[in-house]
C-alpha positions as CSV (number, residue, x, y, z in Angstrom):
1,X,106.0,-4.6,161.8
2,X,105.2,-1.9,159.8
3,X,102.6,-4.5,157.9
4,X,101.1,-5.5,160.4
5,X,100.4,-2.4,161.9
6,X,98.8,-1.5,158.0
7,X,96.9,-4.8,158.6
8,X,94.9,-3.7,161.6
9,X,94.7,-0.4,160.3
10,X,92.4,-1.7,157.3
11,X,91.0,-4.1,159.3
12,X,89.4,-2.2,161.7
13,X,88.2,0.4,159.0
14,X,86.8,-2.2,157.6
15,X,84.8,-3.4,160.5
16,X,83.6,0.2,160.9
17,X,82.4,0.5,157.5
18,X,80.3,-3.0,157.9
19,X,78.7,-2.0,161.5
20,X,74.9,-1.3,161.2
21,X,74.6,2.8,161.8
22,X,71.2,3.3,163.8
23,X,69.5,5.8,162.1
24,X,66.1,7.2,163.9
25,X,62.7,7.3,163.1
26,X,61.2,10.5,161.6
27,X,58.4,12.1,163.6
28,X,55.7,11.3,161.2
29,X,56.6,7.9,160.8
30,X,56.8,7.5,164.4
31,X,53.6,8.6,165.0
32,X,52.0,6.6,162.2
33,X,53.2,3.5,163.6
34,X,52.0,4.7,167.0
35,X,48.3,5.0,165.2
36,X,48.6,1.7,164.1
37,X,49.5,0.3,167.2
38,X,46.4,2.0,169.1
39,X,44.0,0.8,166.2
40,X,45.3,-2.6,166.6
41,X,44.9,-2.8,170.4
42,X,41.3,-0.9,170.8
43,X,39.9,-3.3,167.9
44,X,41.4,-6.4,169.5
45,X,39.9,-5.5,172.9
46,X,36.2,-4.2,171.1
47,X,36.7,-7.6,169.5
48,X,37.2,-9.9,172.9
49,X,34.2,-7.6,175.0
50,X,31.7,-8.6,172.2
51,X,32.9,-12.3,172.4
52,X,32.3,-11.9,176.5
53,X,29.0,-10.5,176.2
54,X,28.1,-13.0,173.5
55,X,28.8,-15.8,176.2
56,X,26.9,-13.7,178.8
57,X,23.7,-13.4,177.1
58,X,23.9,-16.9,176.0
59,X,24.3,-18.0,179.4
60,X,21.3,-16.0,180.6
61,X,19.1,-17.5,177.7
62,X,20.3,-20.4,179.2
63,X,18.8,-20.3,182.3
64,X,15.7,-18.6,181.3
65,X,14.7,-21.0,179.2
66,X,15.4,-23.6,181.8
67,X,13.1,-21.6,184.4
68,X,10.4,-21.8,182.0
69,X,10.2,-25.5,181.2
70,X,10.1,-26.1,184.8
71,X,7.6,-23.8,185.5
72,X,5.4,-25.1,182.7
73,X,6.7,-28.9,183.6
74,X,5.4,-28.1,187.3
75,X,1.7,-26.4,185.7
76,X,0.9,-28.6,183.6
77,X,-0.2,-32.3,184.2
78,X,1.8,-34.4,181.9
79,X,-1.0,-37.4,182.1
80,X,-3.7,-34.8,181.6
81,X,-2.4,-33.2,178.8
82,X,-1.6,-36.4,177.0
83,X,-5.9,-37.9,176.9
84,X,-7.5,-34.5,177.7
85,X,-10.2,-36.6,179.8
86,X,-9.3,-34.6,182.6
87,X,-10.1,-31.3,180.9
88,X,-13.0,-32.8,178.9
89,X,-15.1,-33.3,182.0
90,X,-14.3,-29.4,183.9
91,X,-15.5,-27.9,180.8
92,X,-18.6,-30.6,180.7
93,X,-19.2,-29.6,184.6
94,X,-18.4,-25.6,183.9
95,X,-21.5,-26.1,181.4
96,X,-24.0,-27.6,183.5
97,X,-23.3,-25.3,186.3
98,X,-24.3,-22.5,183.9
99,X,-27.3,-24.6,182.7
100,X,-28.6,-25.1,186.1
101,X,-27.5,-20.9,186.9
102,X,-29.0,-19.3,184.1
103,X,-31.7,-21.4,183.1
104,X,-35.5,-23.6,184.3
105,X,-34.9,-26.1,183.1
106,X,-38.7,-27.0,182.4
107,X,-39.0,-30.1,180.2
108,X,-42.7,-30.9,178.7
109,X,-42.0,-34.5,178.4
110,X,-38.9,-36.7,179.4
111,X,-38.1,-37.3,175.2
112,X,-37.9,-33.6,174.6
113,X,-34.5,-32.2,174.1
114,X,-34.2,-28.8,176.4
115,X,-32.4,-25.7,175.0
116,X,-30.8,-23.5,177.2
117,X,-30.4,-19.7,175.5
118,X,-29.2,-16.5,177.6
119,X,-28.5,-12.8,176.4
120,X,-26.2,-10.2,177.4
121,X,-27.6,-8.2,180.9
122,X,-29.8,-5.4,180.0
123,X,-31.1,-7.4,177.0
124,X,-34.3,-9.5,177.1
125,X,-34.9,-12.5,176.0
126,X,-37.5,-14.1,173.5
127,X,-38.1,-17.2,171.2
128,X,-34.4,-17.6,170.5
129,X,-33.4,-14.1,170.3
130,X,-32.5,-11.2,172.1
131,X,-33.9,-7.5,172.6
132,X,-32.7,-4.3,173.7
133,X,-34.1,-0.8,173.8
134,X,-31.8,2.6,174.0
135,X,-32.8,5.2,176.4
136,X,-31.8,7.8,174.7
137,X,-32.8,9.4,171.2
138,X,-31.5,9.3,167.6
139,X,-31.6,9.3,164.2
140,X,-32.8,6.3,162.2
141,X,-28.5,6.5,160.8
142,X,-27.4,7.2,164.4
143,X,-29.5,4.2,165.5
144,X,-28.2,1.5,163.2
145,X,-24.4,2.3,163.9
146,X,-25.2,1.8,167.8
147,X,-26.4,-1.5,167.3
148,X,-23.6,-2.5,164.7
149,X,-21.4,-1.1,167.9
150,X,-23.1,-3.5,170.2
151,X,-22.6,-6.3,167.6
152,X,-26.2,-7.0,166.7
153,X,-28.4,-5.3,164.0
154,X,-31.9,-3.0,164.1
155,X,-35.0,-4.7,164.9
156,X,-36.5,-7.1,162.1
157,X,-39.8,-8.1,162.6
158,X,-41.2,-11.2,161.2
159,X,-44.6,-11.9,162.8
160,X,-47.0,-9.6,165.1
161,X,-46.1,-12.5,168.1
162,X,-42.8,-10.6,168.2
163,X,-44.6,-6.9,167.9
164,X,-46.7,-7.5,170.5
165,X,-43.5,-9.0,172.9
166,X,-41.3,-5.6,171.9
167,X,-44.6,-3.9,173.2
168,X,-44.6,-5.4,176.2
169,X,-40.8,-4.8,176.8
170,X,-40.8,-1.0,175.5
171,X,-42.8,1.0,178.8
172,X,-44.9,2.3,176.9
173,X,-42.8,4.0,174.5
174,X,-44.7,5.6,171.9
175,X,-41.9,5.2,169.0
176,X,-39.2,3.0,168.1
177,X,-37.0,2.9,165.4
178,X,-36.5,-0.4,163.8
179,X,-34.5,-1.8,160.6
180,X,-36.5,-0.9,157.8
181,X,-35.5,1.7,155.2
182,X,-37.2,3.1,151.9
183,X,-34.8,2.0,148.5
184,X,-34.8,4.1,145.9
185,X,-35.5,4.5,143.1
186,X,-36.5,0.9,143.7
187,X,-39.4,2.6,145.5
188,X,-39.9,-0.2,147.8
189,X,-39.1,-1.5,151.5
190,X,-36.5,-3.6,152.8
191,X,-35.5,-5.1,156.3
192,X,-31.9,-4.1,156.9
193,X,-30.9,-8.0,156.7
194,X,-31.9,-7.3,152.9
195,X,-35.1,-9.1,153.6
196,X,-38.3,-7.5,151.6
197,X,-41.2,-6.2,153.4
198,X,-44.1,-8.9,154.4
199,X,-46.7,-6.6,153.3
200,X,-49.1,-8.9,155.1
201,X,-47.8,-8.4,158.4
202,X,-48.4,-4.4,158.5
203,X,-51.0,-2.1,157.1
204,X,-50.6,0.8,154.5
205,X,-47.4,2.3,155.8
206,X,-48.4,5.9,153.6
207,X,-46.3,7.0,150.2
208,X,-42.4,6.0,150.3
209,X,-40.8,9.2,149.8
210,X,-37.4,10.2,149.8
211,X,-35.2,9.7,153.4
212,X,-38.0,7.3,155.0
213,X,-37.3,4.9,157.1
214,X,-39.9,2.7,159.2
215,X,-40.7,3.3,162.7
216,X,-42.7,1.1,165.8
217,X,-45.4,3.0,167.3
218,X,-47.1,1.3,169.7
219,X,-49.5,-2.2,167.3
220,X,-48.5,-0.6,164.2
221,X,-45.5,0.3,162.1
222,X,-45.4,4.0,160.6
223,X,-43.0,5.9,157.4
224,X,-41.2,9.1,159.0
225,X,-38.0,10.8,157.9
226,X,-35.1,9.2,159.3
227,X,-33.8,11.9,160.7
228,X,-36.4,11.9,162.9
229,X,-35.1,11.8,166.8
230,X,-36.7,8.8,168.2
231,X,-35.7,6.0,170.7
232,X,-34.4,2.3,168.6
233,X,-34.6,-1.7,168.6
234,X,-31.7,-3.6,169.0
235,X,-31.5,-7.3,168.0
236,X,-29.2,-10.0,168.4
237,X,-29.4,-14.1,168.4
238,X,-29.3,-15.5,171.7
239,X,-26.5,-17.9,173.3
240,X,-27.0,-21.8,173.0
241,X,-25.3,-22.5,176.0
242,X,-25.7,-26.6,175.0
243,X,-23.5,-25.2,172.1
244,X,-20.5,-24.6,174.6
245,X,-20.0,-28.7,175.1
């Protein structure tokens, strides 16, 4: 009896000694594992609303791009596109209606192959080339950068034909700058298309000094200093409109 007693004695000691003890969690471990936990959740959920507005934007790509075929599909013609006939002959008809707008069309002979040239409004028009004079004054400098502006160049005369029609275009303007400037100490004249001077189209134009530059008044063409206030020549080439089919 007295064994058995001793038995369970040491048997349930025993037991004791090989149960698990719970021991708690310190504080700062505690909260560490806490941290972890919180990192862990807010990335996971950054993580799956990046993946949802990934799948939203690519929807709406989607559909916009989708819209816009069949806006384009609807537009266009797909038969017209394909030849171009169609747009061939509006652009031929677009150019004959401005033919027949902005031009007489007076033919010398049935053979002779018409031109049809036009120039920007304000400008006028002569032998293939267009004409504009300022209305207010400048320096011979101050002149050349306003017609640069206007994307044409200072008057370069070639023949007295095309004195005599700036003349008639000028109301009686007594001066006129135009696009010729004294080089030095080349000592000599040049157009400002880097042209030389046709000494047989204008008289004596007096010494070439320093700062010259040549100037229109009224049948003949005159040396003064360029900065000299005076009104100025514009030229430009004028629009082939047979060019535009």
């Amino acid at each position: 009896m007295e064994d058995e007693e001793g038995y369970l004695g040491l048997n349930i000691q025993a037991r004791k000694q090989q149960s698990p003890i719970s021991v708690p969690l310190e504080p700062d471990r505690l909260l560490r594992y806490r941290c972890y936990r919180w990192i862990i959740t807010g990335t996971a959920c950054v993580v799956i609303s990046l993946l949802v507005a990934a799948v939203i934007a690519l929807r709406i790509c989607a559909f916009q791009r989708r819209q816009y075929t069949e806006a384009f599909d609807i537009s266009v013609d797909p038969q017209e596109t394909s030849n171009g006939t169609e747009i061939k002959h509006r652009l031929d008809n677009v150019v004959s209606r401005l033919q027949t707008f902005l031009c007489k069309q007076v033919l010398v002979n049935s053979t002779e192959s018409f031109r049809c040239y036009v120039c920007p409004g304000n400008w006028s028009y002569h032998d293939g080339k267009c004409y504009w004079i300022s209305k207010e004054l400048g320096t011979w400098d101050k002149s050349q950068e306003d017609c640069r502006a206007r994307g044409a160049q200072m008057l370069v005369l070639k023949e007295r034909e095309e004195m005599s029609f700036i003349q008639s275009i000028s109301d009686e303007t007594q001066s006129l700058w135009i696009g010729l400037i004294g080089m030095f100490p080349a000592r000599k004249w040049m157009w400002v298309d880097d042209s030389p001077l046709n000494e047989k189209l204008l008289q004596e134009l007096g010494p070439l000094l320093g700062n010259s530059c040549g100037m229109l008044m009224g049948p003949e063409i005159a040396s003064e200093a360029c900065s000299t206030l005076s009104m100025w020549v514009c030229q430009t080439e004028a629009l082939d409109v047979n060019t535009l089919a």
